[in-house]
C-alpha positions as CSV (number, residue, x, y, z in Angstrom):
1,X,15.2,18.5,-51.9
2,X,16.9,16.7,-48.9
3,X,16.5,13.0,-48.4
4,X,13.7,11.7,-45.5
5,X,16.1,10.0,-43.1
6,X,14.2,7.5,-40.5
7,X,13.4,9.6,-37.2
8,X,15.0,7.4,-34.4
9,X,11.8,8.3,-31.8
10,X,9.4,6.5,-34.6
11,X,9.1,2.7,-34.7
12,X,9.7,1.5,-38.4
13,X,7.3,-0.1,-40.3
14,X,7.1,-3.9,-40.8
15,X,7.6,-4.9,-44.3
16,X,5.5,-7.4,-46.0
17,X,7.5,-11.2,-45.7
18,X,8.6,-12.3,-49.4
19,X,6.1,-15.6,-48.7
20,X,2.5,-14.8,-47.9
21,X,0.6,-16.9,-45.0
22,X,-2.2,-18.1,-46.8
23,X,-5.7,-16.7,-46.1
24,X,-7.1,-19.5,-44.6
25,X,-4.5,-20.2,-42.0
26,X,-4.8,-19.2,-38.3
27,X,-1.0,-18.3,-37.2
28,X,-2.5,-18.5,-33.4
29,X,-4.1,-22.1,-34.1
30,X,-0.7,-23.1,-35.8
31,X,1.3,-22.0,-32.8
32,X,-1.7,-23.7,-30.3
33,X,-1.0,-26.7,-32.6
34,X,2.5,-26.8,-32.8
35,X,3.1,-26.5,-29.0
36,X,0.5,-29.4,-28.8
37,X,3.0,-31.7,-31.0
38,X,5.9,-30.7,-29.3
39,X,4.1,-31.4,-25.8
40,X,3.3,-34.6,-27.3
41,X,6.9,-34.9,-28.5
42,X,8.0,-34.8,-25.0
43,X,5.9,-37.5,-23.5
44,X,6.6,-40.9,-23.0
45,X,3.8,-42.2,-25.1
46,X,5.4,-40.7,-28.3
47,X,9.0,-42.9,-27.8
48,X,6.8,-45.6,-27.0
49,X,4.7,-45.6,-29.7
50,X,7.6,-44.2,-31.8
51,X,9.9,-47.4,-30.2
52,X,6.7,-49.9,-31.3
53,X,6.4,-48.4,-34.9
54,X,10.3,-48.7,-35.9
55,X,10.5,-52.2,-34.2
56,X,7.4,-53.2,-36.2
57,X,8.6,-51.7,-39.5
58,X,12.4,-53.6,-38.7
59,X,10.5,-56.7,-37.9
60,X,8.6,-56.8,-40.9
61,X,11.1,-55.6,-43.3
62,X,13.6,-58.0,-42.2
63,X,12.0,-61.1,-41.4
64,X,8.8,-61.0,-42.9
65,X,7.8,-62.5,-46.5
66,X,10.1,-60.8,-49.0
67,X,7.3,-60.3,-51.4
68,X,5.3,-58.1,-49.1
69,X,8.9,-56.7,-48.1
70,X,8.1,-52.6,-48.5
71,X,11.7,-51.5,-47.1
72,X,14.0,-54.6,-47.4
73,X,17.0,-54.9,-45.5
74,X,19.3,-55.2,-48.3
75,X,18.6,-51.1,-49.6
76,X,19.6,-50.4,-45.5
77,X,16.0,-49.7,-44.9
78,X,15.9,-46.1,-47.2
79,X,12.6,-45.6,-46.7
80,X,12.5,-45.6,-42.6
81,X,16.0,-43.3,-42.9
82,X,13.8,-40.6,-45.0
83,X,10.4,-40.9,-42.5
84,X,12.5,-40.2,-38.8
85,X,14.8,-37.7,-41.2
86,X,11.8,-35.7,-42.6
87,X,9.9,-36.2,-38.9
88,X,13.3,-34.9,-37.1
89,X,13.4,-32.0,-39.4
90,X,9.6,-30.9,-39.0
91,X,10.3,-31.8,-35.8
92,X,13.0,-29.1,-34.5
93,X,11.0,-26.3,-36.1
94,X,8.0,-26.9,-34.7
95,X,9.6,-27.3,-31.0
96,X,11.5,-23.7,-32.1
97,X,8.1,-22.2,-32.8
98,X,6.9,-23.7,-29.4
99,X,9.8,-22.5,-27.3
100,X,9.2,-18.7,-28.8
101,X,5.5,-19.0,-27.9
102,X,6.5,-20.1,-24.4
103,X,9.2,-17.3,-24.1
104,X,6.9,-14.5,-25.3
105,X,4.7,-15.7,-22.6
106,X,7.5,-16.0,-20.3
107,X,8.1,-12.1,-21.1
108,X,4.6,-11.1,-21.0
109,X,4.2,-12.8,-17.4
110,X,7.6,-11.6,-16.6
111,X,6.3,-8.0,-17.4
112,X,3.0,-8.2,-16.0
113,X,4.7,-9.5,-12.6
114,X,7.6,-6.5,-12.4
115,X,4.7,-3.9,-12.9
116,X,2.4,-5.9,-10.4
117,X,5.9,-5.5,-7.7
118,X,6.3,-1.8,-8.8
119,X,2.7,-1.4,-7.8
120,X,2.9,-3.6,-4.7
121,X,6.2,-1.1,-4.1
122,X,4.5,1.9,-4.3
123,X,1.6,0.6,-2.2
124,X,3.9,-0.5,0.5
125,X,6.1,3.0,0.5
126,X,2.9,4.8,0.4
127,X,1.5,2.5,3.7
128,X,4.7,3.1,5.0
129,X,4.4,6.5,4.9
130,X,0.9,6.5,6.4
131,X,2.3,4.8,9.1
132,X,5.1,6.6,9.5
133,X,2.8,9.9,9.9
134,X,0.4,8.2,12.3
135,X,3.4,7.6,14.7
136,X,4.0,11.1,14.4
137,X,0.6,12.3,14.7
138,X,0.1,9.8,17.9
139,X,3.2,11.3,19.6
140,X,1.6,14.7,19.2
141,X,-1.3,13.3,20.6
142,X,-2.7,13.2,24.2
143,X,-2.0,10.8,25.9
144,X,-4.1,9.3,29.2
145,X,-1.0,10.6,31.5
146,X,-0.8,13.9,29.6
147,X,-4.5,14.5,30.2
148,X,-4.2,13.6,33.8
149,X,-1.5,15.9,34.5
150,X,-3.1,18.9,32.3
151,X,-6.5,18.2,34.6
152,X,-4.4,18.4,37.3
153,X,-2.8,20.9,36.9
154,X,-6.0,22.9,36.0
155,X,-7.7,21.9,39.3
156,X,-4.5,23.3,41.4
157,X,-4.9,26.2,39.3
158,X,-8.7,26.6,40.4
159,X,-7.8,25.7,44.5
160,X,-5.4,28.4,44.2
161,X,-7.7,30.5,42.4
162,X,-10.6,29.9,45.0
163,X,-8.0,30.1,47.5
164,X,-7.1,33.6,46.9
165,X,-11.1,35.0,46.1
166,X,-11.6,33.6,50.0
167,X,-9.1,35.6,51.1
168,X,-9.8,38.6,49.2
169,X,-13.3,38.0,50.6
170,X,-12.3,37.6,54.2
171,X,-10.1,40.3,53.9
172,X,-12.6,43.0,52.6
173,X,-15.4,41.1,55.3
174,X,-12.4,41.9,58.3
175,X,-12.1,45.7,56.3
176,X,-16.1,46.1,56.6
177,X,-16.1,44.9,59.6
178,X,-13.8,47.0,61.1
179,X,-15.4,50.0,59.3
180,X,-18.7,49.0,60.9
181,X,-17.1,48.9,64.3
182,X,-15.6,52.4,63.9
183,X,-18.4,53.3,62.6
184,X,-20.8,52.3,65.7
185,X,-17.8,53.5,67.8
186,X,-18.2,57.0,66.6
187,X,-22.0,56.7,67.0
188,X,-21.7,55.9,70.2
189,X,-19.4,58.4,71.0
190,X,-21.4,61.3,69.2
191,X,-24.3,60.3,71.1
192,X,-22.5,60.6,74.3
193,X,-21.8,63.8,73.9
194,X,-24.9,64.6,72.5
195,X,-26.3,63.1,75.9
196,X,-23.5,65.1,78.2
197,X,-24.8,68.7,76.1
198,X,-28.0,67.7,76.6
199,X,-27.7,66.9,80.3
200,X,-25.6,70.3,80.5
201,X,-28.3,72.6,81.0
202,X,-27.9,76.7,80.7
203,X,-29.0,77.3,84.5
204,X,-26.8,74.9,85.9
205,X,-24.1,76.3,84.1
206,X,-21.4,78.3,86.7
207,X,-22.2,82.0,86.9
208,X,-18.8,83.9,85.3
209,X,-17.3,86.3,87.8
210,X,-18.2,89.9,87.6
């Protein structure tokens, strides 16, 4: 049977840690505390208060009475040395845990911010666009100088039109016109002779010769 080998598409699992967080600690409210040490860490009220607890504790170890003396001068002050060396060494961790916290933020907001430009991108190309084809669409469009030509030359169109019905009119008005006149001319002329045969009567007519 052939060995499983890890499929490179597929995330891997994440194994358990070899120490356990205990059940009744919060990893987000240790982070939200931690960053709220190291905030205080960096403030000037810490190294004051920090600057007023050493001098204190050198004051009093040094010239206050030696039986009351906690941390004498002559052991070099041991006990101080171990307090700022165990606070420097909780110290670092806590503002490496802080600085992770902020940088996973950073790269959330970083992320959140280059897919808020890709959208704001996208929106611009696709106003862009828009625009783009409303020039176009405006160029094909009539315009107040291309309406007055095209209604100009419409009305041209109908004076030539009208124009040339007139004359066709007055032309076939002339050609009736002249058919009327013809018309009464041969009238007239058929009853003229109508009035000469009837004026021409057969006794008046010149006798043939014999």
């Amino acid at each position: 049977m052939a060995e499983r080998r890890p499929r490179l598409d597929q995330p891997q699992e994440q194994h358990s840690p070899w120490i356990r967080r205990p059940k009744g600690m919060n990893r987000e409210a240790f982070g939200v505390l931690s960053e709220k040490f190291a905030r205080f860490m960096g403030t000037p009220q810490f190294i004051i208060w920090m600057t007023v607890f050493v001098a204190a504790w050198l004051i009093w170890n040094t010239w206050g009475p030696e039986r009351l003396q906690f941390d004498p001068r002559d052991l070099n002050y041991t006990l101080l040395t171990l307090i700022l060396s165990l606070q420097a060494s909780y110290a670092a961790p806590l503002i490496l845990l802080a600085q992770n916290r902020q940088a996973d933020r950073d790269r959330v907001a970083l992320e959140q911010d280059r897919s808020r430009d890709e959208r704001n991108l996208a929106d611009t190309e696709f106003l862009t666009r828009e625009v783009a084809s409303l020039r176009l669409a405006m160029r094909d469009a009539a315009t107040r100088d291309f309406l007055r030509s095209e209604l100009r030359d419409l009305l041209e169109d109908l004076v030539s039109e009208v124009d040339q019905r007139e004359t066709k009119a007055a032309r076939k008005a002339k050609r009736k016109a002249k058919a009327k006149a013809k018309a009464k001319a041969a009238a007239k002329a058929q009853a003229r002779q109508a009035a000469a045969r009837a004026a021409t009567k057969p006794g008046d007519m010149p006798s043939a010769p014999q």
